[in-house]
C-alpha positions in Angstrom: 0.0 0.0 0.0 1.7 3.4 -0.9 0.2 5.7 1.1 2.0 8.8 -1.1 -0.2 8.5 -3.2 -3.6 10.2 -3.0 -5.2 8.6 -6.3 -4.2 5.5 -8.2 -6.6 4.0 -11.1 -5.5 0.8 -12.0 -7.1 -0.3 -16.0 -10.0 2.1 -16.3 -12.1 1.7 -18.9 -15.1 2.8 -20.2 -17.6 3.1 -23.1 -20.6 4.4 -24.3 -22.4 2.5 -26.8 -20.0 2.0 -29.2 -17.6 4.8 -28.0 -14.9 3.8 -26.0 -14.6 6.9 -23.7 -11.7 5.6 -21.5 -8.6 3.0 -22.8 -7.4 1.2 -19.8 -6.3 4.0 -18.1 -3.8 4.1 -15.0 -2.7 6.9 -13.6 -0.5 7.9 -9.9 -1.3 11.2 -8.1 1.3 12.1 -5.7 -0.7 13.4 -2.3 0.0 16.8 -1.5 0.4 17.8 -5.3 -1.1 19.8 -8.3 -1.4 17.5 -10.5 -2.6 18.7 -14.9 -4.8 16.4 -17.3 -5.0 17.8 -20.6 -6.0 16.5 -23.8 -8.1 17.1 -26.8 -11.8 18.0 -26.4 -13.5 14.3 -26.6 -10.2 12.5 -25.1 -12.0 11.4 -22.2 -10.8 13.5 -19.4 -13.8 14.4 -18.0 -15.1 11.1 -18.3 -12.4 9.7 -15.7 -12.9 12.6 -13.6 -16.5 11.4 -13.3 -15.6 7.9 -12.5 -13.2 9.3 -9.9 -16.2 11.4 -8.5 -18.5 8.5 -8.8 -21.0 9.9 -11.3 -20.0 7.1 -13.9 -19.1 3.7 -13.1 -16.0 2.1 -14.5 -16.2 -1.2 -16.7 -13.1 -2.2 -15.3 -10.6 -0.9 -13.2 -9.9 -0.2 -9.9 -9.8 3.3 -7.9 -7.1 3.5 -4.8 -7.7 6.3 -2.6 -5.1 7.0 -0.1 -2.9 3.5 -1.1 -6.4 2.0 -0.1 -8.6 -0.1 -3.1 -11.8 1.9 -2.8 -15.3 1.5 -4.3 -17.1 4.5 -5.6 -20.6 4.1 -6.7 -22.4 7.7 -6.5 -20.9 11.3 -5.3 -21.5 10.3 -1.7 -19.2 8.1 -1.6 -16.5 10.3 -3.4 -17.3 12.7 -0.7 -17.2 10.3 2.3 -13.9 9.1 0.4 -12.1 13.0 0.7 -12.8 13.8 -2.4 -14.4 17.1 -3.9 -15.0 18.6 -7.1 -16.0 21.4 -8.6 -17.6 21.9 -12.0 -17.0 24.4 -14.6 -21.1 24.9 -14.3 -21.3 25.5 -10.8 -23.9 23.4 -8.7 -25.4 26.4 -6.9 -28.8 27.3 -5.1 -28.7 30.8 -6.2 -31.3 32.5 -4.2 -29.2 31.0 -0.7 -26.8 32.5 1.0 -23.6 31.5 0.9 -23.8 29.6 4.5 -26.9 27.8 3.6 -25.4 26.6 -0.3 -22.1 25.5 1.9 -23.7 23.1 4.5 -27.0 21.9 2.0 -26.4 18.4 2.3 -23.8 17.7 4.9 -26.2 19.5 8.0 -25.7 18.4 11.4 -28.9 16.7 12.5 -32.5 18.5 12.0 -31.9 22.0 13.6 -29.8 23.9 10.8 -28.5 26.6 13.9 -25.5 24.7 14.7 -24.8 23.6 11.0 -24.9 27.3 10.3 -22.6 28.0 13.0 -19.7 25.5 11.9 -19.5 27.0 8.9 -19.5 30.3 10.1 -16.2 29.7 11.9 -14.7 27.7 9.1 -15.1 30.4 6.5 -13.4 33.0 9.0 -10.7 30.3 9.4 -9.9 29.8 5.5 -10.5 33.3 4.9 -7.6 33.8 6.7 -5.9 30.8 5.8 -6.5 31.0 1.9 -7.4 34.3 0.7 -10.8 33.2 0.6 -12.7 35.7 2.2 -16.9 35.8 0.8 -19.8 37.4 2.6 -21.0 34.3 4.4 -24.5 36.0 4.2 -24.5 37.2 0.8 -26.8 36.0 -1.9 -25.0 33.7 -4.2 -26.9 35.7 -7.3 -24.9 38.7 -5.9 -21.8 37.7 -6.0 -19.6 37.6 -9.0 -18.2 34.4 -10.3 -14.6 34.2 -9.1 -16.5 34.2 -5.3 -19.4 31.6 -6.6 -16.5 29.4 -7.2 -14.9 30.4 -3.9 -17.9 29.1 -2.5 -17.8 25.4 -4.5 -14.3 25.1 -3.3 -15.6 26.1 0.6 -18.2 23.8 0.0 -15.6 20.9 -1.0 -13.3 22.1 2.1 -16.9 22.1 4.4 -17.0 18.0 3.5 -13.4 17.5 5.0 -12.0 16.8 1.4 -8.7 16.2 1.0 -8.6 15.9 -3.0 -10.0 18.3 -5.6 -10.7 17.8 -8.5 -11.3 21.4 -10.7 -12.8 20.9 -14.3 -11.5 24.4 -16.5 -11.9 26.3 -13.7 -10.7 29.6 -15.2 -13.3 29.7 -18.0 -15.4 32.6 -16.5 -12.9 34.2 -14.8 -10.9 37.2 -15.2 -7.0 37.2 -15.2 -6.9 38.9 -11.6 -9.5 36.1 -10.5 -7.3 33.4 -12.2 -4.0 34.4 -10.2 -6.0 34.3 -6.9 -7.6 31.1 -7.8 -4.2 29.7 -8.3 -2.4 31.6 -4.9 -5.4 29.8 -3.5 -5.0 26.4 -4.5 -1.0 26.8 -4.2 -2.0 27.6 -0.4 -4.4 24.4 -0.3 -1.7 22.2 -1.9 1.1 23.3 1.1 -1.4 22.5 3.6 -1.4 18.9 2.2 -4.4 19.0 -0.1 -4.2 17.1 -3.6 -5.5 19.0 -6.3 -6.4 17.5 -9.8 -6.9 19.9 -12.3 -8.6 19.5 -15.9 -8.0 22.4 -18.3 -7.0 23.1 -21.9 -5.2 25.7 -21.5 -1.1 25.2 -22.1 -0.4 28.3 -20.2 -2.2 27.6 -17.1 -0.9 23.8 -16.9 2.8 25.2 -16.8 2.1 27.9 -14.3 0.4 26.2 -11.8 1.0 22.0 -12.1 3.7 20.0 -10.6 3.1 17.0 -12.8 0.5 16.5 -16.3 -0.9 13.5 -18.0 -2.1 13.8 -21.6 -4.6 12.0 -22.7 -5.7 11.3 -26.7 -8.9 9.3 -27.8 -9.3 8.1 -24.1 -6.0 6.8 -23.2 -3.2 8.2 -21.4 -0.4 9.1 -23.5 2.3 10.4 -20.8 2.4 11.5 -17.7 5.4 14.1 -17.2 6.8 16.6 -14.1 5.6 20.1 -15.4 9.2 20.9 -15.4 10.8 18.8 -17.3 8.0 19.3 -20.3 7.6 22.4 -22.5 3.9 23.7 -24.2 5.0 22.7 -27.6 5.7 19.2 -26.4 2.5 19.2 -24.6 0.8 19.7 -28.1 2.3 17.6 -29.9 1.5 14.6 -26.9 -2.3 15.8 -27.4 -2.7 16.0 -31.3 0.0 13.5 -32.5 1.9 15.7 -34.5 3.4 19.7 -34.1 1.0 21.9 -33.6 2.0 26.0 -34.0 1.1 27.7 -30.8 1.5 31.1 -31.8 0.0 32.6 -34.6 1.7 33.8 -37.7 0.7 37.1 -39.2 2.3 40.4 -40.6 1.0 43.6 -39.7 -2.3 44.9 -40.2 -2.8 47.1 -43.5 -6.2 48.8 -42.4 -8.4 50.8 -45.3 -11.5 52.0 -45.8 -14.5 52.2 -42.4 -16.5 49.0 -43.1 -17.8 49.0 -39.9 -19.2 52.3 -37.7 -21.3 51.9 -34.9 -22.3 55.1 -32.8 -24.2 55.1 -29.1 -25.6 51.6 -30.0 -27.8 50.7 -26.8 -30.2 47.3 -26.3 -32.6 46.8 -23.6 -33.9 43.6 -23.1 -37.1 41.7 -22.3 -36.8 42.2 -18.7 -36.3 46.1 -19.4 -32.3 45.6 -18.4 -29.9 47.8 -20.3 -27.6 45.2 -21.9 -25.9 48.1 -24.3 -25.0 51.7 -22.5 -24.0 53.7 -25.8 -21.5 51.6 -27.9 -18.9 53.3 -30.1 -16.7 51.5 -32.2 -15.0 51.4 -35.8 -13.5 48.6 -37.9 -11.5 48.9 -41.1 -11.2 46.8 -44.2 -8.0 44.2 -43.3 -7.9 44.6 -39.7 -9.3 42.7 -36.5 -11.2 44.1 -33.5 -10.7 41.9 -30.7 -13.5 42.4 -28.0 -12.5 41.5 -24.5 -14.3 40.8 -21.3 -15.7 38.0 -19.0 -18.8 36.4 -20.4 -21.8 38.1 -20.1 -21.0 42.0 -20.0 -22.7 43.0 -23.7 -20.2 41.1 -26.0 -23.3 38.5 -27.2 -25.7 41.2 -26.8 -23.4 43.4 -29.4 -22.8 40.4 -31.8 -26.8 39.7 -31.8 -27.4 43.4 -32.9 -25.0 43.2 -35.7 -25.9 40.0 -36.9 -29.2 40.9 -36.9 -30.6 38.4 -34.2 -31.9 41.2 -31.8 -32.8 44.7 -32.2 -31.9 47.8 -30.8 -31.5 51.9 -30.7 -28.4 54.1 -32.2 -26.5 54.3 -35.6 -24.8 51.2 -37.6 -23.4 51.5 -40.4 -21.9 49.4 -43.0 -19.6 50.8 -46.2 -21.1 54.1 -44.9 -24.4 53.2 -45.7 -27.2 53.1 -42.7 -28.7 49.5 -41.3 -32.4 49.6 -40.1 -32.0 48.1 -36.0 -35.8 47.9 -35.0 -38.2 47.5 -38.6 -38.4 44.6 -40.6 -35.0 45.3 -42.7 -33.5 44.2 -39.2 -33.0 40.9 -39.9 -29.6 38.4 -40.3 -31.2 38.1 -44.2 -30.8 41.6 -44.5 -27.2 41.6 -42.9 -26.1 38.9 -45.4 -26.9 40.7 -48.4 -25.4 43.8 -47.0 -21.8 41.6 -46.7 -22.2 40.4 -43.1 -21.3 37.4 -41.9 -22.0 35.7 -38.6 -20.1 33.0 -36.7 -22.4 32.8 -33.7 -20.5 32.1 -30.2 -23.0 29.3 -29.7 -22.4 26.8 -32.8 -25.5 24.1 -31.8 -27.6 26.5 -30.7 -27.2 29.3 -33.5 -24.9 28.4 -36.0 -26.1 24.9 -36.8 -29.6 22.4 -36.8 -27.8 19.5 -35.4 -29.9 16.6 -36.6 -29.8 18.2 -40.3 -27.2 17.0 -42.5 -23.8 19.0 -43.1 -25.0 19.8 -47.1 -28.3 21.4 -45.6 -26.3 23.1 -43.1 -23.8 24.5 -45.4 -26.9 26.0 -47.2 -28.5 27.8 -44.3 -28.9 31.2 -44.7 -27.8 31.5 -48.3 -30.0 28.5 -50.0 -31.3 31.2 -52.6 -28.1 31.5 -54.1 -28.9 31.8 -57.7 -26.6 28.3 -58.2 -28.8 26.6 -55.0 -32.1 27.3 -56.2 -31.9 28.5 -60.5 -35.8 28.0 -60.7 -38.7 27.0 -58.4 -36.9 23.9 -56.6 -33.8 24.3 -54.8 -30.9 22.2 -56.4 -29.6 19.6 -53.9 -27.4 17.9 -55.9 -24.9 21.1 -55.8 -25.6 22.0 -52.5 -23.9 18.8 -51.5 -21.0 18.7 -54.6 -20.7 23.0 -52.6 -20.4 21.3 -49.3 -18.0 19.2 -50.5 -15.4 21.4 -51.6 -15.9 23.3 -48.9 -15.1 20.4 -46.4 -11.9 19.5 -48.5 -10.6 23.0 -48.3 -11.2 23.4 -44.4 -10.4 19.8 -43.8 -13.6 18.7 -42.2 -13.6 15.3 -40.7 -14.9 12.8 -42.4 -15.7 14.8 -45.5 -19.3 13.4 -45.5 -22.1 16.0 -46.6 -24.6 13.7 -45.7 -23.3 13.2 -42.0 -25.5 14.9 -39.6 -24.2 17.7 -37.4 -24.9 16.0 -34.6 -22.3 13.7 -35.6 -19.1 15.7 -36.0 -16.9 16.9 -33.5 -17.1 20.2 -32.0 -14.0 21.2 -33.7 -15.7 19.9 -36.9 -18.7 21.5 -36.3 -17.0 25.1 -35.9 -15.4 24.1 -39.3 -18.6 23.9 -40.7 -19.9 27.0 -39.7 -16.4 28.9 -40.5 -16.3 27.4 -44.1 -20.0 28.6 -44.7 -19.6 31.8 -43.5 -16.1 32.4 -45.0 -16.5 31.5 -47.8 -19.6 34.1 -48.7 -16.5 36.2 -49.1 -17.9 38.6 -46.5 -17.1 42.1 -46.1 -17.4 42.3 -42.6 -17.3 38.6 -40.4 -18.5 39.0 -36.6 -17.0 35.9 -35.3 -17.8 34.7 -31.2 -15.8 32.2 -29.5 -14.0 31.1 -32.4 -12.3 27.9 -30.6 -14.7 27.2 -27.6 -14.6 23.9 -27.4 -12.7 22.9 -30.1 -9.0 20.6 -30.3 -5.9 22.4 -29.9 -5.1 20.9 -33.7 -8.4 22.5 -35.0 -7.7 26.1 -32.7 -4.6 26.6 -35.2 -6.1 25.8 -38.4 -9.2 28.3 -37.2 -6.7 31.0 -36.2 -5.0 30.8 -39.6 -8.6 31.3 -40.9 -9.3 34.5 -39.7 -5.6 36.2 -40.8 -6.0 35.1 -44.0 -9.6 37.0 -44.3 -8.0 39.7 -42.3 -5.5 39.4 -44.7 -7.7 39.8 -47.8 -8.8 43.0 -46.4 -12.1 41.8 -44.9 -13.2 43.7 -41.5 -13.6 41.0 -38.7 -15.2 41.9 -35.2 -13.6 38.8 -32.9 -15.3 38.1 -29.5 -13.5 36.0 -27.0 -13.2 35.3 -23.5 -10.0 33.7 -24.1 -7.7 36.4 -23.4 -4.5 34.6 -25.5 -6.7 34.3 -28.4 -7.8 38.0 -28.0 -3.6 38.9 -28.0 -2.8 36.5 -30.6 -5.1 37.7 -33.2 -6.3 41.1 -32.6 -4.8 44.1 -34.2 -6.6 46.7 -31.7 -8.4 45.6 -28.3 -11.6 47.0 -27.3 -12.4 45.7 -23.5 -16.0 45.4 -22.1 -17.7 45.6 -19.1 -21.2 46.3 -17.9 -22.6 47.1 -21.3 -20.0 49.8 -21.9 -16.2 50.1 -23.8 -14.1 50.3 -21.1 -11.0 51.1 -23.7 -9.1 50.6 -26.5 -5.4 49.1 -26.4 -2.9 47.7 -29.0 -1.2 44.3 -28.4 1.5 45.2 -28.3 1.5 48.6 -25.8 -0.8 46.4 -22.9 -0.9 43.3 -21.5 -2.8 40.6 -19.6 -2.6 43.0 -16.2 -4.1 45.7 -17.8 -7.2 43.9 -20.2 -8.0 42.4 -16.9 -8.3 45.3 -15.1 -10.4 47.0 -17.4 -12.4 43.9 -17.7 -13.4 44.4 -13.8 -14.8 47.7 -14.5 -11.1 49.8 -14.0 -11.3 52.6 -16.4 -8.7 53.4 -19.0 -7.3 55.8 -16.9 -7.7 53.8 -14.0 -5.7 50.7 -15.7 -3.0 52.5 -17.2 
């Protein structure tokens, strides 16, 4: 029995149907460790994470907690085991308070009083102890999400857990909130904790991790100390061949205004001003990276443009006016005016996913003259369109008639890129370009958008990713609250400063 380790899985596999999620996996976490799994979205990571947590069971294997062999059938016994997780979606009551969110389910008998009180005290001690101070009476609604997820790691802490496992737990929050989340669980890994953390995110794996395991198509690949490994090898472990991490582009050659929006406001259906008086150009051949933490008007401001929602203020497009609240408000109307849409949710809004990849190709532009050259729409070269469309974006596997459903989520965002692309746009709002999607298909995507850039198309990039914002952008327009906090180049800010501003800090503030 080695008791220095906190989790071993001996041969864990599992499958779903006919998917094999999990390739007889084994894997050694050192107790008192932060310990990386990375890998391509689909490569099972999550999938032993839920095993681990008990909310699968294996096929086969065997789970050692603590040198011990342990059975874990359901989350209690996960928890009764030490072990805590929490999700990137946070399991939250959100009209509780903090207290009553951290003891619902682990209270001491029928009066809550003394349950209440417990955790009273413990959140003073860990405040102190871990820079994790939170309004024990606050509403969890109130609170931003760097201190809801304060809260699921108190909550973890509450049950006595001495592993945690963290599924990309930086997805929602700023770059300030990232460095406390990782001075916290550097605190919490001295104090003897074991921390398993699942991410994609290169960067965040070197910074923070002592050791990382790669997985591809649900089996481990390597298992290396952070220290002795480098990003580039980390991505070629994950995709099976070199991938280029940074993106290659010359500078920006802007022309003409494509692109001119003046106090743009949006109210919506619960009378909440999403908007507060947007201003913001784009030029032909350059990118306008918008930054900010999910939710502040950046999907709001792609739905106005795109033609999804309405709203009040000037747009315009080659100088000429768009109509924001008649019936020429419409995404048909922003099509034939040269806008494109990549929408940041690809199954929701970009894509019907039990409709074939031909029909979907066709959406939006099926009365192209060569789709539909009478009464009936021609079918036959909407798929021989798709085709060529799937060869030159390299969509895998090149079959039209394959429902969306059915593709990757890399492959998927292919889809929607190579239709929208290829309507050789004069103006492409893109959200989330890689959410999602396989380190392998992230570079091919990025080399995407510079070469429309490139061609002297206008793009309006929204990301929370703030790399991606960097790498691609030519100027940096920050959000927050429904306004423009600022405006920066790449290359006179950094990460400090977007994330400053992306709390609220003005320019002036920030600089």
């Amino acid at each position: 029995m080695d008791e220095t380790l906190a989790i071993e899985l001996r041969g864990i596999s599992k499958a779903f149907g006919p998917v094999q999620a999990n390739k007889d996996i084994s894997i050694q976490v050192k107790r008192g460790s932060i310990h990386g799994i990375i890998g391509e979205n689909g490569a099972g990571k999550s999938t032993l994470m839920s095993i681990l947590y008990g909310f699968y069971k294996a096929d086969s294997g065997e789970v050692f907690i603590g040198g011990r062999k342990t059975e874990i059938p359901d989350s209690q016994a996960a928890i009764d085991a030490g072990i805590g997780m929490v999700f990137q979606h946070f399991k939250l009551v959100e009209n509780f308070t903090v207290l009553e969110n951290i003891i619902l389910g682990a209270e001491d008998g029928a009066l809550l009083k003394p349950s209440l009180a417990k955790a009273r005290d413990l959140l003073k001690k860990l405040a102190a102890d871990y820079e994790m101070d939170v309004d024990p009476d606050a509403i969890i609604e109130d609170l931003g999400v760097g201190q809801q997820q304060r809260v699921e790691i108190l909550k973890a802490l509450y049950r006595e857990a001495d592993i945690l496992i963290l599924d990309e737990p930086t997805g929602v929050l700023t770059p300030a909130e990232a460095d406390h989340l990782f001075r916290i669980l550097k605190g919490l890994r001295d104090e003897g904790k074991t921390i398993v953390l699942i991410t994609h995110k290169l960067r965040e794996i070197m910074e923070i991790t002592d050791t990382v395991s790669v997985m591809r198509r649900g089996e481990m690949t390597a298992t290396v100390k952070t220290a002795d490994t480098s990003p580039e090898e980390l991505a070629e472990l994950m995709v099976g061949r070199k991938v280029l991490l940074r993106v290659d582009k010359t500078p920006a050659k802007p022309g003409e205004v494509v692109l001119h929006v003046e106090n743009l406001r949006v109210i919506d259906d619960q009378k909440v001003e999403r908007l507060r008086g947007i201003d913001l150009e784009i030029r032909a051949g350059e990118v306008l990276g918008i930054a900010g933490v999910s939710g502040n008007g950046q999907s709001e401001l792609l739905e106005v443009l795109g033609g999804y929602a309405r709203g009040t203020g000037t747009i315009r497009v080659n100088g000429i006016p768009i109509d924001l609240t008649g019936n020429a408000s419409d995404a048909r109307t922003r099509r034939a005016r040269g806008i494109a849409h990549v929408p940041e949710d690809r199954q929701r809004e970009g894509l019907i996913m039990d409709f074939a990849a031909w029909e979907n190709v066709a959406f939006g532009y099926h009365d192209d003259p060569k789709f539909a050259p009478g009464l009936l729409m021609d079918h036959k070269a909407m798929r021989a369109d798709c085709e060529g469309k799937m060869e030159r974006f390299d969509v895998r596997p090149p079959d039209p008639t394959l429902a969306a459903k059915n593709f990757s989520g890399g492959n998927q965002q292919k889809i929607v890129l190579a239709r929208e692309i290829e309507r050789n746009p004069d103006l492409l709002l893109i959200g989330q370009p890689t959410r999602g999607v396989d380190i392998g298909a992230i570079e091919f995507i990025h080399q995407q958008i510079i070469a429309l850039r490139d061609q002297g198309k206008a793009i309006l990039l929204v990301s929370v990713e703030l790399d991606e914002i960097m790498a691609l952008s030519d100027r940096i327009a920050v959000m927050f609250d429904g306004r423009i906090m600022g405006e920066r180049l790449p290359s006179e800010t950094d990460q400090r400063e977007l994330g400053l501003m992306m709390a609220g800090m003005t320019g002036k503030d920030a600089a």
